[in-house]
C-alpha positions in Angstrom: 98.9 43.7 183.9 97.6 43.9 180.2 98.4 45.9 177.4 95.3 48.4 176.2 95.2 50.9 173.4 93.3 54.2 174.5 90.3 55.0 172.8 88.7 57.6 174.1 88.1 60.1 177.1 85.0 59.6 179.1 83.5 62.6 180.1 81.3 62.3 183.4 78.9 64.8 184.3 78.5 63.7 187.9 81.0 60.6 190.0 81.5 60.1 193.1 83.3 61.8 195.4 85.6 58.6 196.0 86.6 58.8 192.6 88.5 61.7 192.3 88.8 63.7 189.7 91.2 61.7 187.3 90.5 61.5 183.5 88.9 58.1 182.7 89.8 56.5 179.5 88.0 53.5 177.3 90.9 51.0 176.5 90.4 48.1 174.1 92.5 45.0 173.4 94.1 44.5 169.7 90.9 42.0 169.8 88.0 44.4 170.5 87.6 43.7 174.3 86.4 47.2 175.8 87.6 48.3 179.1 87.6 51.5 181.2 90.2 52.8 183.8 91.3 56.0 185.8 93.9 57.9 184.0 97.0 59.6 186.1 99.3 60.1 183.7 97.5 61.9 180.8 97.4 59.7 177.9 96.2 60.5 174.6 94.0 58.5 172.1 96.3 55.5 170.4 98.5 55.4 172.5 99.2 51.8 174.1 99.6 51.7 177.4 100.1 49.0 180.4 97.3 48.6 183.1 97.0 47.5 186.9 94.3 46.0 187.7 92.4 44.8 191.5 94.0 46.7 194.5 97.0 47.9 193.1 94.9 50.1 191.1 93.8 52.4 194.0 97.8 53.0 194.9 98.6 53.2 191.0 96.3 56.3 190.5 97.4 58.2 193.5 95.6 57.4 196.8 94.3 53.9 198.0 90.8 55.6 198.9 89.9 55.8 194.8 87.3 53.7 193.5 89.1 52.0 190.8 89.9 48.3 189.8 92.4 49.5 186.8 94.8 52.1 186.5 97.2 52.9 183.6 100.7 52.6 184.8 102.6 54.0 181.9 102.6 54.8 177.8 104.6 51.6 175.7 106.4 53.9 172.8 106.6 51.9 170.0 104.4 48.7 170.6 102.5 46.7 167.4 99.9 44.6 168.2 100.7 41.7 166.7 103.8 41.3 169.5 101.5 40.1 171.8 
């Protein structure tokens, strides 16, 4: 699990059928490090969230056949960076 601040929406023109049709979202760490994941819970940009990463991901965003390695599990109200 890591904490993530959303970025921005990705918008895809064409995916795989595997995928879904989840929003995908461009997280970063309070450092800079870029990362993208499925979105089921309908986050907006700024908001810090909590991730799940590797297998867990696929049951995290709603059905084990998704092509994911990271999810966002849920929205942290409140969080500040520097707490990490």
């Amino acid at each position: 699990m890591q904490i993530l601040q959303v970025r921005q929406q990705l918008v895809l023109t064409s995916r795989l059928d595997d995928m879904g049709h989840l929003p995908i979202k461009v997280l970063t760490t309070a450092s800079g490090e870029v990362f993208v994941a499925m979105d089921p819970i309908g986050t907006k940009n700024g908001d810090w969230v909590f991730t799940i990463a590797n297998s867990a991901a696929r049951d995290a965003a709603g059905d084990k056949r998704y092509l994911t390695d990271l999810t966002v599990g849920g929205i942290i109200d409140d969080w500040q960076p520097d707490q990490m």
